[in-house]
N, C-alpha and C positions, 0 to 999 in steps of 0.2 A: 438963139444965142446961148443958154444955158447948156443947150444939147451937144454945141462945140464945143463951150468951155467943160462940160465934163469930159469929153474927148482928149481936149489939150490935156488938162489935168491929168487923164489915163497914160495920155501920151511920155507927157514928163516924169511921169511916175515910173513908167516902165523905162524910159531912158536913162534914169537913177539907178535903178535896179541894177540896169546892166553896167555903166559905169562900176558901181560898189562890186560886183563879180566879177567884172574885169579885173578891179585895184586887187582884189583877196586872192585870184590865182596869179596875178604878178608877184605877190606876197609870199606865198606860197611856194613858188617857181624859185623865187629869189631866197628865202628859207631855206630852199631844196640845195640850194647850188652853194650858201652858206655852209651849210653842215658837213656836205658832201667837202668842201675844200677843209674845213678845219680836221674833218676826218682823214682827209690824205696826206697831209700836214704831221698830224697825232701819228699815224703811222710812219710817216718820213722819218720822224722823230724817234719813234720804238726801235723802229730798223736801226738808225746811229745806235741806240741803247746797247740792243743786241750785237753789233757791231763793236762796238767799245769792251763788251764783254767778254767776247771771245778771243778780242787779241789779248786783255789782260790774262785769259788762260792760260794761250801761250807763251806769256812772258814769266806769267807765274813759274809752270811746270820747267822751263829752263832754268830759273831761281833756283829750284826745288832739287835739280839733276844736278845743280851747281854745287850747291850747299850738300848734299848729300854724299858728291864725289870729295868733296875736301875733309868732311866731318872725321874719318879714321884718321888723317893726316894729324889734324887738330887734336884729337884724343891721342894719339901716339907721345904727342909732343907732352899734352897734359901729364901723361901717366911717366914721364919722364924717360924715357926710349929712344930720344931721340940722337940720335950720333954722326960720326963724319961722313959714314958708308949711304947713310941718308939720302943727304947732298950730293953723292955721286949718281947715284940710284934715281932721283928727281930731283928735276929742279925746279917743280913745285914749295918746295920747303923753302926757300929766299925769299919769294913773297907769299907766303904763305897768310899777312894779316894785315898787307899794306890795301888793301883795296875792299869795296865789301858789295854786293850786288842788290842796293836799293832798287824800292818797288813803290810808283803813287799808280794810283787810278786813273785810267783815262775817263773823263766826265764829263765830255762835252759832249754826247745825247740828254744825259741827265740834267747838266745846267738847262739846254733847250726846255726840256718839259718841264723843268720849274717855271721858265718866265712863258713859255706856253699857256700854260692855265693855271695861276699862280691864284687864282681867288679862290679855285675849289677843288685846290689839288689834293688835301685830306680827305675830299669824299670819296675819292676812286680806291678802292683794296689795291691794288695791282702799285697803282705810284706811292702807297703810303709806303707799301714793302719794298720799290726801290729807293724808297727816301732816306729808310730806317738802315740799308745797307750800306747807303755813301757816307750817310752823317755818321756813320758807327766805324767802317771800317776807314772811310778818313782823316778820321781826327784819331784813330791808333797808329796809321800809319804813319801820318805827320811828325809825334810824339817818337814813335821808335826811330826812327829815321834819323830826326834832329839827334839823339842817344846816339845812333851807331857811328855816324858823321862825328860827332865830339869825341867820341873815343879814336876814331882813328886819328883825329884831330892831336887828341893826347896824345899819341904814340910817336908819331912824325916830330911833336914841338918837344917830346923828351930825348928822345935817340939824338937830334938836332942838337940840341946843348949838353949832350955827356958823352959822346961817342966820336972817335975819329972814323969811324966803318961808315957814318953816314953816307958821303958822297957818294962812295963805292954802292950801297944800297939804292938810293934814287936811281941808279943809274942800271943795275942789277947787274952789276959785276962781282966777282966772286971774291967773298973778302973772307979771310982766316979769323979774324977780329971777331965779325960779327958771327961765325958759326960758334966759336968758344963762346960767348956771347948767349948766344939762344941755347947751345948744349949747358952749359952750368950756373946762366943765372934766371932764379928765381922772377924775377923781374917779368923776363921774358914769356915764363909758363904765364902768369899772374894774363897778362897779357892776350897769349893767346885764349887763358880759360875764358877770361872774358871777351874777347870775340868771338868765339864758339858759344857763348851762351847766350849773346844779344843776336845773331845771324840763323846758329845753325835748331836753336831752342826756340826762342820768341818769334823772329822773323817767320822760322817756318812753322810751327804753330798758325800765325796768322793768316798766310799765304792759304795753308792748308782748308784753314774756315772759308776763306773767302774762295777759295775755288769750290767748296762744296754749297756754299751761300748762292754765288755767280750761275749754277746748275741751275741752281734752283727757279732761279727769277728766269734765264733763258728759254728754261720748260715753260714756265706761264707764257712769256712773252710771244713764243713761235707758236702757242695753244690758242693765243689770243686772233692770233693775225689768221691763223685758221680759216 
C-alpha cells in the first residue's frame, strides 16, 4: 500500500507539474500575442502621426508660396506706391486683405497615442517630443489664428458701416470709390501693415518652425519603424 501510494503521490505530482507548464506557456503564448497586437497598434498609430505630418508639410509650404507671393504686393501698398495702373496691371490688389490662409494641425494620430498609452506616455523620449510639439505649436496657433480672424473680422464690420464701395467689394466688382480709397487713405495702409505683419511675419515665422520641428520628429519616426 505505501509503495502505491508513493506512486500515486509521484503520479499527481508530475500531473501538476505539467498542468502549471502547460498554464506558463499558455501565459506566455498569450503575453506573446499581447504585445505583439499592442505593438502593431503603436505602429498603426506612428504611421497616422507620420501621415498627419506630412500633409501638414504640404499645406504648410503652400501657405508659405502664398504668403510669400502677396508679401511685395503688401509692402508696395505699405510703402505708399500704390496707384490706378496697379489695379489694371492685377487684380490681385482688390482683395488683397479680405481673406488670409489659416493653418491648425492635423492631430488625429497624436490624440490616438495619447489615449493609447496615456499612463506612461512621459516615459517614452520619442512621444514626450511629440507631445511638446502639439501642445506648443497648437496652442500658438490657436491664439494667432483667433488674432488674424478678428482682424479681418475688423475690416469687413468697418468698411460695412462707412463706405458705399462695400457691396461692390464683397462682390469684387470694380469700384472707383474703393481704389481712391485704398490709394489715399491712411486707414487703408494701417490695414494692410497689419495683415502683413500678422500673416506674412508671425504666421510664417511659425509655419517656418514647425515645418523644421515636423522634420525633425518624422526622421525619428521612420528611424523608429526601421
Amino acid at each position: 500500500m505505501e509503495n502505491k501510494t508513493g506512486k500515486y503521490f509521484k503520479y499527481a505530482i508530475g500531473e501538476i507539474i505539467l498542468v502549471v507548464i502547460g498554464i506558463l506557456i499558455a501565459l506566455a503564448i498569450n503575453n506573446w500575442n499581447e504585445n505583439r497586437k499592442e505593438k502593431e497598434s503603436l505602429n498603426a498609430i506612428y504611421d497616422l502621426v507620420i501621415s498627419d505630418l506630412e500633409s501638414d508639410k504640404k499645406a504648410i509650404a503652400k501657405i508659405l508660396k502664398y504668403n510669400e507671393s502677396k508679401s511685395p504686393l503688401l509692402n508696395h501698398v505699405i510703402k505708399g506706391n500704390l496707384n490706378k495702373e496697379d489695379y489694371d496691371t492685377n487684380s490681385t490688389y482688390y482683395n488683397l486683405i479680405n481673406g488670409s490662409e489659416g493653418f491648425t494641425l492635423k492631430t488625429k494620430g497624436y490624440e490616438q497615442l495619447r489615449s493609447f498609452n496615456e499612463s506612461d506616455f512621459f516615459s517614452d523620449a520619442l512621444q514626450i517630443t511629440i507631445n511638446d510639439f502639439y501642445e506648443l505649436y497648437n496652442q500658438r496657433l490657436e491664439g494667432l489664428n483667433e488674432v488674424i480672424f478678428e482682424d479681418l473680422k475688423s475690416n469687413y464690420n468697418y468698411w460695412k458701416e462707412n463706405f458705399n464701395w462695400y457691396p461692390d467689394y464683397l462682390i469684387e466688382q470694380k469700384s472707383e470709390e474703393f481704389i481712391t480709397y485704398s490709394i489715399n487713405n491712411m486707414d487703408y495702409k494701417n490695414r494692410v501693415a497689419n495683415y502683413y505683419y500678422l500673416n506674412c511675419i508671425l504666421l510664417t515665422k511659425d509655419l517656418e518652425k514647425i515645418q523644421i520641428e515636423a522634420t525633425k520628429i518624422l526622421s525619428l519616426l521612420k528611424e523608429r519603424n526601421k
